[in-house]
N, C-alpha and C positions, 0 to 999 in steps of 0.2 A: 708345539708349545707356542700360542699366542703371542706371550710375551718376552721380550726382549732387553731384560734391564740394561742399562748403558753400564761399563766401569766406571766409578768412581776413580777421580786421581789421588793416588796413593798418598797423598799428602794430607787432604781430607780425612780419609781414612783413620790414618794413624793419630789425628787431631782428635777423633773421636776415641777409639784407642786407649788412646793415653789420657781423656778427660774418663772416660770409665775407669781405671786403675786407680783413679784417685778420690779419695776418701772426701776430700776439701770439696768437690767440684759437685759431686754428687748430692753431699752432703747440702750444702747452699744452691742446687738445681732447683727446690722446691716442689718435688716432684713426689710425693705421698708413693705414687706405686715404683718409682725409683726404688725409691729405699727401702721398702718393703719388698724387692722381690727377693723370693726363696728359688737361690741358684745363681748359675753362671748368666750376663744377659751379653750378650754381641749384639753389635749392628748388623742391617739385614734392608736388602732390597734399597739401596741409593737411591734416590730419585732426583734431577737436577730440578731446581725451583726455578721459573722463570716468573715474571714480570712482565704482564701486561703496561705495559707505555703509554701507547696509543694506537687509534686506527686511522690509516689515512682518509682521505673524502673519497677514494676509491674501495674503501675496503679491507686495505691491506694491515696487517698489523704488524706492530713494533715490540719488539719484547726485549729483553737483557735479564743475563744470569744473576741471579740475586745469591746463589748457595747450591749447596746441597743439601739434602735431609735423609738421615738412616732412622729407621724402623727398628728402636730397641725391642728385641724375642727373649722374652725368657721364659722357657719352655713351649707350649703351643701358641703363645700369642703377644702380641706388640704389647707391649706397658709404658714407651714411652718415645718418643722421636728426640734425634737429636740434628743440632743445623749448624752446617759448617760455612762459613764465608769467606770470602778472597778477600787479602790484606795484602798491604804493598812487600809484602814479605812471602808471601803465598797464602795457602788456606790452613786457616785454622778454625779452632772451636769456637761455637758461638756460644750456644745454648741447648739444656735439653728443656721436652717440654710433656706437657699430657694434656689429654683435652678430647674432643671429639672429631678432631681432626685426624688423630693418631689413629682409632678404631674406623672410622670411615675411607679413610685411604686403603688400611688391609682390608675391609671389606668393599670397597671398588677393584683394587687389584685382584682379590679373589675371582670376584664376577669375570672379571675380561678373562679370566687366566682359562673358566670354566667355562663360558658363554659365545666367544669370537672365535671363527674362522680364519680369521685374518692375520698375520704378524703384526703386533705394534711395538713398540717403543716406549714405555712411560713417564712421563713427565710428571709435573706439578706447575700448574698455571695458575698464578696471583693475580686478581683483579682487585687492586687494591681500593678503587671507587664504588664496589660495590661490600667491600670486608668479605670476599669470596676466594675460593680455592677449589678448585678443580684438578682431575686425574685427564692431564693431557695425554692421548692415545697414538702416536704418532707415528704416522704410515712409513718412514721410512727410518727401519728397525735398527740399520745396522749406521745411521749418522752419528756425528759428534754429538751427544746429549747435550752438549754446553753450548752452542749454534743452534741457528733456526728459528724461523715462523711457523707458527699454526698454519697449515695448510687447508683450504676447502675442505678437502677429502678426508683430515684427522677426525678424532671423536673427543668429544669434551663433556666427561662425567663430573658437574656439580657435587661436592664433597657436602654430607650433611653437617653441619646445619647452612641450608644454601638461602639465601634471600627470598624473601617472597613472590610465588608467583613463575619460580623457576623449578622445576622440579629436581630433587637430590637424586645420586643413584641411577639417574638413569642416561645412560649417552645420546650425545646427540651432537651432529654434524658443524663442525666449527661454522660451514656456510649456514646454518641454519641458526646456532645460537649467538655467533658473533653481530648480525646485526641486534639482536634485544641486549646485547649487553650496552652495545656503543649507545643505542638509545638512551639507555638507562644512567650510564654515567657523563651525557654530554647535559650541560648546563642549559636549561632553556633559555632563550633569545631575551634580551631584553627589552620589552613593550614601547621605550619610547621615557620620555624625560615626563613627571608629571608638571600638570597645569597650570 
């Protein structure tokens, strides 16, 4: 098995849990296929969200945990994500949500699940300078989900709908797409004071 999902802390967990038992929460989600689903839905497949920060002038990148996100299944397929967040109280419910997010993550998870040799680890990496979301692939399977850099050697599958110019769907080596990203969200120089 490829893939490696990290546990979720039980407190997340239950945050979700108990936002799904409730009628109120559901109810004001806004979530069409929420409310319409026909049957029992649980959370499925955690994934910790990380945040893109920055890269240093060397390269290196800075990230911090922003949440968790579960993958509402009800019956064969996700109909809706929900994201937990840390609060000075612990983690609780944020939000559930639907979109194209929700179908593109199960469908990257898929792939790696059927496609890679390798163990990874899955993440969720936010680059919020670009309005992008990637399926972070992370080589060392068995760490704290909630710690860590992108490593050279991770895989970073762009989540559709990916910005222009980048391709969705398909992986591709954090050494190889971390430099287009940094390019892409650093500010050009400023030319000079005019005349």
């Amino acid at each position: 098995m490829p893939l490696h999902v990290p546990p979720a802390p039980a407190p997340a967990l239950r945050s979700v849990l108990t936002a799904l038992g409730s009628p109120t929460a559901v109810r004001e989600a806004r979530t069409p296929s929420l409310l319409s689903a026909q049957g029992p839905v649980t959370p499925e497949l955690p994934l910790p969200v990380h945040v893109l920060e920055s890269v240093s002038a060397k390269g290196v990148p800075a990230t911090r945990l922003a949440g968790w996100r579960f993958l509402i299944r009800c019956g064969d397929r996700a109909v809706a994500a929900a994201e937990t967040m840390l609060t000075p109280d612990g983690w609780a419910f944020s939000h559930f949500f639907e979109g194209p997010y929700v179908r593109s993550t199960e469908q990257a998870l898929h792939q790696a699940e059927t496609t890679l040799t390798q163990t990874y680890q899955p993440r969720l990496l936010s680059v919020p300078g670009l309005y992008m979301l990637t399926l972070w692939l992370h080589g060392g399977y068995a760490a704290d989900g909630a710690t860590g850099v992108p490593a050279a050697t991770d895989l970073l599958v762009p989540l559709a709908p990916a910005p222009p110019g980048i391709a969705a769907n398909r992986p591709h080596r954090v050494a190889d797409l971390l430099p287009v990203l940094t390019l892409r969200t650093t500010p050009p120089p400023l030319l000079g004071s005019p005349a």
